[in-house]
BABA-924114 format. One record per atom (N, C-alpha, C): atom name; x, y, z; residue in three letters. Coordinates in steps of 0.02 Angstrom, whole numbers. Atoms other than C-alpha are relative to their C-alpha. Layout:
N
atome,X,Y,Z,residu
CA,X,Y,Z,ALA
...
This chain:
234
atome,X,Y,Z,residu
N,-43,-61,0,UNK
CA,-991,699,357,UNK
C,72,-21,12,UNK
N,-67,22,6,UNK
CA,-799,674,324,UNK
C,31,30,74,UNK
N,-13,-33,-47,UNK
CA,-710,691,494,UNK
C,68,50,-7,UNK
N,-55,-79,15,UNK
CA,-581,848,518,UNK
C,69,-18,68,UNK
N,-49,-20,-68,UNK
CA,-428,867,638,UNK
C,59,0,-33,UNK
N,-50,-18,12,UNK
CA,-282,913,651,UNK
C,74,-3,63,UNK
N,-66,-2,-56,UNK
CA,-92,911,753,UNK
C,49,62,2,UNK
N,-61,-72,-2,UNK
CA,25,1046,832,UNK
C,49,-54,14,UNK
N,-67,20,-36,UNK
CA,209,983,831,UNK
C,29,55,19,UNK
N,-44,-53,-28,UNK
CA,349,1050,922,UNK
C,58,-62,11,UNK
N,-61,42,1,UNK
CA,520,1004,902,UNK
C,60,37,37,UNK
N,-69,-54,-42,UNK
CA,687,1039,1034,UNK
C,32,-37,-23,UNK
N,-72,26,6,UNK
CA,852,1021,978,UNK
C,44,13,72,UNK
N,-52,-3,-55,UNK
CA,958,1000,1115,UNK
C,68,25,-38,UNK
N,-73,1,3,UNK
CA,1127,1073,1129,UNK
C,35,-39,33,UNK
N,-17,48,-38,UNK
CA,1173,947,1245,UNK
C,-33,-55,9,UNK
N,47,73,-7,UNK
CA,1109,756,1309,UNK
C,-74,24,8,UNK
N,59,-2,-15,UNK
CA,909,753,1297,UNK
C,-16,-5,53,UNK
N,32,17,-55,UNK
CA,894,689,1458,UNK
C,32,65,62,UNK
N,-31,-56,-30,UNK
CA,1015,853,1518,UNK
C,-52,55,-7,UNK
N,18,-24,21,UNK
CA,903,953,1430,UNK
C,-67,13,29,UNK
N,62,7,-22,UNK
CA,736,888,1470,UNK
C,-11,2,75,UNK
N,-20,-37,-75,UNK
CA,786,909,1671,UNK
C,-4,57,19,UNK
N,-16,-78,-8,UNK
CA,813,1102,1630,UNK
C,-93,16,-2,UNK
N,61,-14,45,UNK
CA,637,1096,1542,UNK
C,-42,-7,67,UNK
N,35,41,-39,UNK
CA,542,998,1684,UNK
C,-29,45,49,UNK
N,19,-50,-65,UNK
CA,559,1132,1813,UNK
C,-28,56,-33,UNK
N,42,-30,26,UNK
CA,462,1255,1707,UNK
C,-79,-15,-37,UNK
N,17,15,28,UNK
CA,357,1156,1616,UNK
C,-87,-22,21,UNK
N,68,21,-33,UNK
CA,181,1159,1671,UNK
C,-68,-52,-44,UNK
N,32,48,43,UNK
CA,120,1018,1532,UNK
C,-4,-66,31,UNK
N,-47,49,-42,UNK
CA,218,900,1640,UNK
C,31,-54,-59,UNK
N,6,48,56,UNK
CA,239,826,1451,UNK
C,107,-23,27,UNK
N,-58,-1,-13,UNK
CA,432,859,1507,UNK
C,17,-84,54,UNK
N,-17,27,-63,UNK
CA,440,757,1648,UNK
C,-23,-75,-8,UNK
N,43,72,43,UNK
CA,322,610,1551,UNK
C,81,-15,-9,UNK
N,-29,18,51,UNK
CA,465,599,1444,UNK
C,81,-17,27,UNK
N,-60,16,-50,UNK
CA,610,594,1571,UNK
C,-14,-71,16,UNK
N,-1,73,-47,UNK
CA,527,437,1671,UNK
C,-22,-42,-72,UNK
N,35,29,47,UNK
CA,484,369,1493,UNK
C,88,-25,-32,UNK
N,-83,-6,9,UNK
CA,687,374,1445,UNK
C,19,-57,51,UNK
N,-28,40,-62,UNK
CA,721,326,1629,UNK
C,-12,-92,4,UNK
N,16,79,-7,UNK
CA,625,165,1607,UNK
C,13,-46,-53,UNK
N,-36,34,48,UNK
CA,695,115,1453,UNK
C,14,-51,7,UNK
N,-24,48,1,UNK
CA,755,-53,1429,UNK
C,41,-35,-40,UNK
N,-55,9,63,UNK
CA,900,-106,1288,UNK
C,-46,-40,-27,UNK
N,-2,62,33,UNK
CA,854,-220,1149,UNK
C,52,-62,-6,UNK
N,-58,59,-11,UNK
CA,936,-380,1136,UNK
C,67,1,-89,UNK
N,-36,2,55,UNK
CA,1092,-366,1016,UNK
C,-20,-19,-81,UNK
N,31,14,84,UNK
CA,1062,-346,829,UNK
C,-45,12,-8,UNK
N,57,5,22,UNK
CA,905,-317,845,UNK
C,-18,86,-11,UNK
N,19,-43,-11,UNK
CA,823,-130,815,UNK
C,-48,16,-33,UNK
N,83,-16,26,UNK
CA,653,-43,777,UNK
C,20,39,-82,UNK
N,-5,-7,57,UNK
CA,600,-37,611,UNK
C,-35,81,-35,UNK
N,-8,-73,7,UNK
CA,611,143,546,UNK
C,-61,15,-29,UNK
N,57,-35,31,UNK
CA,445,152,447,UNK
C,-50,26,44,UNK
N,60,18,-73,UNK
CA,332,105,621,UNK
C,41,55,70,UNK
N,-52,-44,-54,UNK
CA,471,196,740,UNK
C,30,-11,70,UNK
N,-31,23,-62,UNK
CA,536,182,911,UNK
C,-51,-12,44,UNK
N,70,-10,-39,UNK
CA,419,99,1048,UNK
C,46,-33,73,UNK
N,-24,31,-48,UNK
CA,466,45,1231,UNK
C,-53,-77,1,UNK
N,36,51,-15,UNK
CA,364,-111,1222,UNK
C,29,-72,-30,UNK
N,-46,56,-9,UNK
CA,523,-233,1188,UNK
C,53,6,36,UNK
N,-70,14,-35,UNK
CA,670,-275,1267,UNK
C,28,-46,38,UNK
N,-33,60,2,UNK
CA,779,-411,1311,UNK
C,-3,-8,76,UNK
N,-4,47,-82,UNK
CA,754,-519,1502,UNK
C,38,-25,12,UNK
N,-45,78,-2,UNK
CA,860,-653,1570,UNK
C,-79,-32,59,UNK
N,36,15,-9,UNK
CA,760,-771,1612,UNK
C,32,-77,48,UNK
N,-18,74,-39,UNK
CA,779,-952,1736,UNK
C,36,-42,-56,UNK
N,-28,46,66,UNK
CA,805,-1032,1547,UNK
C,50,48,-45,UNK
N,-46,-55,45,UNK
CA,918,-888,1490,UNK
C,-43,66,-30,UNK
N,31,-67,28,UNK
CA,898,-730,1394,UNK
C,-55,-10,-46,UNK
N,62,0,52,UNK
CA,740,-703,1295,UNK
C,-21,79,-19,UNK
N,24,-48,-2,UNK
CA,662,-579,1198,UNK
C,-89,48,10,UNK
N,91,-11,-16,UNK
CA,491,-490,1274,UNK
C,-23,36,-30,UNK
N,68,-56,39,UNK
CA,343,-392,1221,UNK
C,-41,-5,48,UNK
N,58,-15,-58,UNK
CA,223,-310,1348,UNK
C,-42,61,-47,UNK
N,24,-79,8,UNK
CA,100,-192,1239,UNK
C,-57,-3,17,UNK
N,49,-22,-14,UNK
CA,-51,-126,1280,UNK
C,-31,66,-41,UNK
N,47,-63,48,UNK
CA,-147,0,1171,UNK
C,48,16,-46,UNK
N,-61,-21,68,UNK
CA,1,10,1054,UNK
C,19,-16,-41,UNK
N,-29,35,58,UNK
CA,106,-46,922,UNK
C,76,6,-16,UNK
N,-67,-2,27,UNK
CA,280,-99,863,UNK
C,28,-64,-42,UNK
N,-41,39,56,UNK
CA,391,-173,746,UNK
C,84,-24,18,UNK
N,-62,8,18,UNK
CA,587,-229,773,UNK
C,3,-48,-54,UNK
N,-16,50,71,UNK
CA,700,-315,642,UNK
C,85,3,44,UNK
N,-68,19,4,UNK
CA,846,-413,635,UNK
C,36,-14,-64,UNK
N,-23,0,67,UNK
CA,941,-373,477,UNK
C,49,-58,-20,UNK
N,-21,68,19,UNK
CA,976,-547,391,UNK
C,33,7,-76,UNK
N,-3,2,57,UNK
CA,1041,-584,222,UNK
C,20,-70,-52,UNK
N,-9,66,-5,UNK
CA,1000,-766,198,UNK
C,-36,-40,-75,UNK
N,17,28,58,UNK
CA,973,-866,20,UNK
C,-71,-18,28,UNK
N,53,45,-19,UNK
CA,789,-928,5,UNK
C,-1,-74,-54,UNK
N,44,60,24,UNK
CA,741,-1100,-64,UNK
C,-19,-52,31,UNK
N,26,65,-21,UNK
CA,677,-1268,-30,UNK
C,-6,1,74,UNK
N,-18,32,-94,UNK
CA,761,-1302,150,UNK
C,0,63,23,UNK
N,3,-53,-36,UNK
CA,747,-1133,202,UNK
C,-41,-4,61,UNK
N,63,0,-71,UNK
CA,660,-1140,390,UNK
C,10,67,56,UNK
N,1,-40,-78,UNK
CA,619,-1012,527,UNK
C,-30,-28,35,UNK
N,42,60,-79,UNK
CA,603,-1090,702,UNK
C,28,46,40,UNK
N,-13,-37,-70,UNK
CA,580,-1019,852,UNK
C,-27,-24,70,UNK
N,22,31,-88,UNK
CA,521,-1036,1043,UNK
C,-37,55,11,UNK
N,55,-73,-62,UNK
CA,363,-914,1125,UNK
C,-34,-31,48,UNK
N,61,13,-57,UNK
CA,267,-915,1263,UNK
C,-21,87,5,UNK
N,40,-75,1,UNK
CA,142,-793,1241,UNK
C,-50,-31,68,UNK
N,57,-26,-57,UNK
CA,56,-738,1406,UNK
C,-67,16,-4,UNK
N,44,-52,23,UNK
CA,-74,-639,1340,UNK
C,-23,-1,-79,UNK
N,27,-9,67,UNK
CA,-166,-636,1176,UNK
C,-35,54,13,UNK
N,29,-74,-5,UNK
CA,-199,-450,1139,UNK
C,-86,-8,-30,UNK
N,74,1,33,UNK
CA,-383,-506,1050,UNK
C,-46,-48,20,UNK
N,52,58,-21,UNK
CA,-523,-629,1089,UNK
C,-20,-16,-63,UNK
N,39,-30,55,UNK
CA,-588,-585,920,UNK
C,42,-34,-70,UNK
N,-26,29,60,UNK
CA,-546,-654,739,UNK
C,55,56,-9,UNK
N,-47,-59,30,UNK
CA,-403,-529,689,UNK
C,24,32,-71,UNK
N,8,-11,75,UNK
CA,-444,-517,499,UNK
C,-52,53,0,UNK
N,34,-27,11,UNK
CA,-524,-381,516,UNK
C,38,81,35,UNK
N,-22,-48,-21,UNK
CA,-470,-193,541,UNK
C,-15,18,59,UNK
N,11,-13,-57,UNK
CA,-540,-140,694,UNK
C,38,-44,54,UNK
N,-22,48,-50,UNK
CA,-488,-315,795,UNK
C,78,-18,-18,UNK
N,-59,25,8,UNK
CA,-320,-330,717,UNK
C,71,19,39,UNK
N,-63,11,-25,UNK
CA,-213,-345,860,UNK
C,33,-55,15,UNK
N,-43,80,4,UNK
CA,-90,-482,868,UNK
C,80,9,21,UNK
N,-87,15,-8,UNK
CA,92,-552,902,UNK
C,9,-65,-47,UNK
N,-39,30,40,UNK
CA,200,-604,790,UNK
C,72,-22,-10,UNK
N,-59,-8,7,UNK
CA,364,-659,717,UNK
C,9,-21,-98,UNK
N,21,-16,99,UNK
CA,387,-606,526,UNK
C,62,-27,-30,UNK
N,-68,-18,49,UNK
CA,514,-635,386,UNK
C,-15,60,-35,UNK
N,8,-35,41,UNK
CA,539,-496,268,UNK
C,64,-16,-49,UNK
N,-44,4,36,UNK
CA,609,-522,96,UNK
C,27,50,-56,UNK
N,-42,-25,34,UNK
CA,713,-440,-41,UNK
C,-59,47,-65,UNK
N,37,-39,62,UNK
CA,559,-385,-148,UNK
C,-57,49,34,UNK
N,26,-44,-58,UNK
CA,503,-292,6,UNK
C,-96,-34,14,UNK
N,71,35,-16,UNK
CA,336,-426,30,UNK
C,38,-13,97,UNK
N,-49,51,-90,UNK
CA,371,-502,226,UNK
C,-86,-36,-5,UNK
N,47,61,-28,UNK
CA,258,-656,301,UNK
C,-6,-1,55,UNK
N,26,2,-53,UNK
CA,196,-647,462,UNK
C,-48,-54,74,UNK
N,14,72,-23,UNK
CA,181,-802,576,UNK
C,-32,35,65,UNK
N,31,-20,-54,UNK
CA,44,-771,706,UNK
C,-32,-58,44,UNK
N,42,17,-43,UNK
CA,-54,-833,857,UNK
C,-58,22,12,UNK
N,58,-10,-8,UNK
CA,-233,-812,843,UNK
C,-45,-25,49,UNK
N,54,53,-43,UNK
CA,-364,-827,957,UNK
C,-55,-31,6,UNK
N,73,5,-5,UNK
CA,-507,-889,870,UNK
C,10,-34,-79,UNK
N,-13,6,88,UNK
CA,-437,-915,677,UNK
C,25,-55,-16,UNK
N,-22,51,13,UNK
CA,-420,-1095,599,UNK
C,77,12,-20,UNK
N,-68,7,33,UNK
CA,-227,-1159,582,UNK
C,23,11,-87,UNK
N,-51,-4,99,UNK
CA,-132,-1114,404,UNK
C,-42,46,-26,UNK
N,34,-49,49,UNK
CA,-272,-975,377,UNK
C,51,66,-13,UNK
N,-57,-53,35,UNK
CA,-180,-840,274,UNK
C,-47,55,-31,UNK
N,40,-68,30,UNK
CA,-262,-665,229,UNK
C,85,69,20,UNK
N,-55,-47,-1,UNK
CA,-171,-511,176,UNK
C,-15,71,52,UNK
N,10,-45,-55,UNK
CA,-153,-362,324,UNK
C,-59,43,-24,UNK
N,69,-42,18,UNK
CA,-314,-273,333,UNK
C,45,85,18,UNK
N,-9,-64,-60,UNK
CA,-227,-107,392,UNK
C,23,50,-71,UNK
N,-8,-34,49,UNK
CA,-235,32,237,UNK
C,91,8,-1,UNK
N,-79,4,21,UNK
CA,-40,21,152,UNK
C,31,-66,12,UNK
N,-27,88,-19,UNK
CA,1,-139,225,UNK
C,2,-48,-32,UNK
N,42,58,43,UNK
CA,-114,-252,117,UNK
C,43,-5,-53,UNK
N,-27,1,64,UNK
CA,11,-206,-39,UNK
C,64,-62,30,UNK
N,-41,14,-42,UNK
CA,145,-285,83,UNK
C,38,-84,45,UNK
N,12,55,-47,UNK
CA,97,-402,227,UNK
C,-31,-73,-12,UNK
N,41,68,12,UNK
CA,30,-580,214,UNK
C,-12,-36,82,UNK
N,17,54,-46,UNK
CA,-43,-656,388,UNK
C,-3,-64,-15,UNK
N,11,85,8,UNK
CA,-10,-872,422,UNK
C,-23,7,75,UNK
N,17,18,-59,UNK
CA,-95,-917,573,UNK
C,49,-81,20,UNK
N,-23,61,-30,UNK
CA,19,-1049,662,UNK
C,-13,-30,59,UNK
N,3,25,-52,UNK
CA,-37,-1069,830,UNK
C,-87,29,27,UNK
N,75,-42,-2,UNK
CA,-240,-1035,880,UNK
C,-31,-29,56,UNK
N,15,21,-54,UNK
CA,-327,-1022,1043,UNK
C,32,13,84,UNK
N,-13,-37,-56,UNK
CA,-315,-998,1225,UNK
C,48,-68,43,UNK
N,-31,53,-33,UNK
CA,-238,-1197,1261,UNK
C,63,0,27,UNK
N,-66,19,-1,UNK
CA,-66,-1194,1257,UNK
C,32,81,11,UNK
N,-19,-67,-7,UNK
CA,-49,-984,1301,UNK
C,30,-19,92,UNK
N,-39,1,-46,UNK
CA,75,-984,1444,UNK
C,42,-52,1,UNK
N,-73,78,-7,UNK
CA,191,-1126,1413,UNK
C,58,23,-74,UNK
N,-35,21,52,UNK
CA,334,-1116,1292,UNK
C,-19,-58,-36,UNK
N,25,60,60,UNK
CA,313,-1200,1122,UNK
C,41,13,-45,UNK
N,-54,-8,46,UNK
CA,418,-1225,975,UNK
C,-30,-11,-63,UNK
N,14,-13,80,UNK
CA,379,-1187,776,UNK
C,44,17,-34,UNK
N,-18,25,48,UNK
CA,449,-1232,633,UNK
C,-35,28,-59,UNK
N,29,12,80,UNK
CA,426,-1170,455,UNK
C,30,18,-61,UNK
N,-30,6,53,UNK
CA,465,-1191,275,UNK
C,-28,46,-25,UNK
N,27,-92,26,UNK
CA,457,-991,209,UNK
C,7,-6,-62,UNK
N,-7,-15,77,UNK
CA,477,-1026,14,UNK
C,-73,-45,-22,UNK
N,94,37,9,UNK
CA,315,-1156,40,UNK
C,-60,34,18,UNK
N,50,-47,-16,UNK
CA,240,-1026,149,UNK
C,-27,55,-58,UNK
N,24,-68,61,UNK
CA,258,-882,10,UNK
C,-52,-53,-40,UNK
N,36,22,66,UNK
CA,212,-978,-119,UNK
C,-83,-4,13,UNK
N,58,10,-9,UNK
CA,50,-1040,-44,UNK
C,-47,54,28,UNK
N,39,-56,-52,UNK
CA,-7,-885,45,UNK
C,0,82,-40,UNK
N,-47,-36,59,UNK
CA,98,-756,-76,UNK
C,-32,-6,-70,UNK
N,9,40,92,UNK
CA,113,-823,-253,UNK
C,60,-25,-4,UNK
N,-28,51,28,UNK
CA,208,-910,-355,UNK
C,65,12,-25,UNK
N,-58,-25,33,UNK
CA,334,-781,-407,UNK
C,42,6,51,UNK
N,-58,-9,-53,UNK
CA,520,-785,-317,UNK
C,8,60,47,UNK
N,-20,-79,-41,UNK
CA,535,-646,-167,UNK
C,51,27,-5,UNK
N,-53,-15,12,UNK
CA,709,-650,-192,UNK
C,29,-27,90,UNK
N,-37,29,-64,UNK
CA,836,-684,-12,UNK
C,-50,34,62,UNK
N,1,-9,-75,UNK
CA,788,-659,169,UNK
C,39,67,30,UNK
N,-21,-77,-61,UNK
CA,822,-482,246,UNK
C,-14,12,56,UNK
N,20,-18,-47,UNK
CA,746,-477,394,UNK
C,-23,-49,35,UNK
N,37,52,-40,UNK
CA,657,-564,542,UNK
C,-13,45,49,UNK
N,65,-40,-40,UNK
CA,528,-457,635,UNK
C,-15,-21,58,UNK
N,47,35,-52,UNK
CA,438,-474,786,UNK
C,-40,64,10,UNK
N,54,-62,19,UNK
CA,275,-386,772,UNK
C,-45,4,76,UNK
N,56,-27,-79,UNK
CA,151,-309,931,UNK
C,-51,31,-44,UNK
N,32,-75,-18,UNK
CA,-15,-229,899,UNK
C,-40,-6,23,UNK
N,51,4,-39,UNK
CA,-131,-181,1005,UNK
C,-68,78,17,UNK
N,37,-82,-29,UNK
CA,-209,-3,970,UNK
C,-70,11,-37,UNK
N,85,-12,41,UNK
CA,-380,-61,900,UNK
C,-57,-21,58,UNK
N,39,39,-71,UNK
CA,-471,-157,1066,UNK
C,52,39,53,UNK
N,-16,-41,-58,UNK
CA,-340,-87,1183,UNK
C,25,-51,70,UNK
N,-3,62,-55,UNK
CA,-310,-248,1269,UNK
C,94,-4,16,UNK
N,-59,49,-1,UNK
CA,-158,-334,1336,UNK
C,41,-41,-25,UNK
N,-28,61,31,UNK
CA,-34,-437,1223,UNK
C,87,-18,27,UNK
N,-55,2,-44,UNK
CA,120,-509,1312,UNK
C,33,-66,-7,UNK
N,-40,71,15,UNK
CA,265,-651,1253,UNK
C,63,4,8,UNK
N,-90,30,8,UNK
CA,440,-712,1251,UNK
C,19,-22,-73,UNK
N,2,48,49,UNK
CA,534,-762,1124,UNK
C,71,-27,7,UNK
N,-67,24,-12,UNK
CA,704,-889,1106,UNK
C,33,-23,-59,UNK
N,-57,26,51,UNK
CA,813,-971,999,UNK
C,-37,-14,-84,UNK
N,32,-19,57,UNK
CA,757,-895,838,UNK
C,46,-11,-59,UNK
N,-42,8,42,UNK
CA,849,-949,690,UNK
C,-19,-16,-95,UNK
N,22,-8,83,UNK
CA,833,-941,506,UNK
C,58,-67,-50,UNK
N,-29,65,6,UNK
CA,921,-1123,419,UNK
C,-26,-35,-65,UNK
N,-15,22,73,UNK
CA,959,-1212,265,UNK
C,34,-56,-10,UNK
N,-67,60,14,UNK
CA,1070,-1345,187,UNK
C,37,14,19,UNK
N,-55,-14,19,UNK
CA,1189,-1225,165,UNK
C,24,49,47,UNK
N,-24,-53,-49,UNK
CA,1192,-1105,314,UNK
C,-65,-6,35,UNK
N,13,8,-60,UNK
CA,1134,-1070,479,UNK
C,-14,79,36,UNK
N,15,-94,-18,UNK
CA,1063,-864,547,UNK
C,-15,-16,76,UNK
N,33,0,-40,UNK
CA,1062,-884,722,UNK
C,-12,70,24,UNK
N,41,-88,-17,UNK
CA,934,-714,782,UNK
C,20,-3,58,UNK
N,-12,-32,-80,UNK
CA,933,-738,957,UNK
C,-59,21,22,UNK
N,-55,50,-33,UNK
CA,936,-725,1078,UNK
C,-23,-76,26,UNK
């Protein structure tokens, strides 16, 4: 039997600041949805420069920029959720093209293979290119190195391409550093035809299929060539 449901929205325009607004609301408001949404504001945390959520997926509190003993970094704490930022790039691809970066992931949101819809929660750090494909460099916790499958998640699959770069529970809590050549990656994982330049550089969360914990850093993220140099940040 096909399942049924359905959603009530409700939308306030403020005439004034939301958070002025939602104060007025609070003291009437016997949902307490008001008052959610105040300490949900309140706890906010900036992103780290340049960086902002990617408009298809939408706004999530489950990044934002630390300083850390080794300097600033950027985190991810989600739990039953999901998100996307981007850092809008606009960088030639060929040959020498590399993205390298620094994580220390805490937490692996899955135990579980993550090729599969139900278990597919993960952390990442993506490119996205000019013919609107992106590549998706992950940490698995169970999935041989360089395995590559396309996102199980209905709309995605036309889209996404999973590389597994890092697999397992060994080396989770230490900073580590990766390296990779994104016009060898397409090709081999992709195809054969040109994506066109470098637009973006992602950092992906999800976690709203198991419900678990996924939790990392990330540092000196940079996108690099013969001929030029993208440092992301932070």
């Amino acid at each position: 039997m096909p399942m049924e449901g359905a959603l009530t929205v409700g939308v306030a325009a403020w005439e004034t600041d939301a958070k002025e607004g939602l104060e007025r609301l609070a003291g009437s408001d016997d949902t307490d949805l008001a008052q959610a949404e105040l300490e949900r504001l309140r706890s906010s945390r900036p992103l780290p420069k340049g960086w902002d959520h990617l408009w298809r997926v939408g706004r999530t509190d489950i990044f934002c920029e630390s300083v850390t003993e080794g300097g600033p970094v950027l985190s991810c704490n989600c739990t039953a959720d999901s998100g996307i930022i981007k850092y809008p790039v606009d960088v030639a691809l060929d040959r020498s093209t590399t993205l390298s970066w620094e994580w220390l992931v805490r937490a692996l949101p899955s135990e579980v293979p993550e090729n599969t819809l139900v278990t597919h929660d993960y952390l990442s750090i993506a490119v996205e290119f000019e013919n609107g494909q992106d590549l998706t460099y992950f940490w698995s916790s169970t999935l041989p190195l360089e395995t590559s499958f396309r996102c199980p998640i209905p709309g995605w699959e036309k889209r996404e391409t999973h590389i597994v770069v890092r697999t397992g529970q060994e080396q989770v809590g230490t900073w580590v550093a990766d390296s990779r050549g994104v016009l060898a990656d397409y090709e081999a994982a992709v195809g054969v035809e040109h994506p066109g330049r470098v637009v973006g550089v992602w950092i992906i969360a999800l976690s709203p299929f198991q419900r678990r914990n996924g939790r990392a850093e990330y540092r000196k993220i940079k996108l690099s060539s013969d001929t030029e140099t993208v440092e992301v940040g932070p």
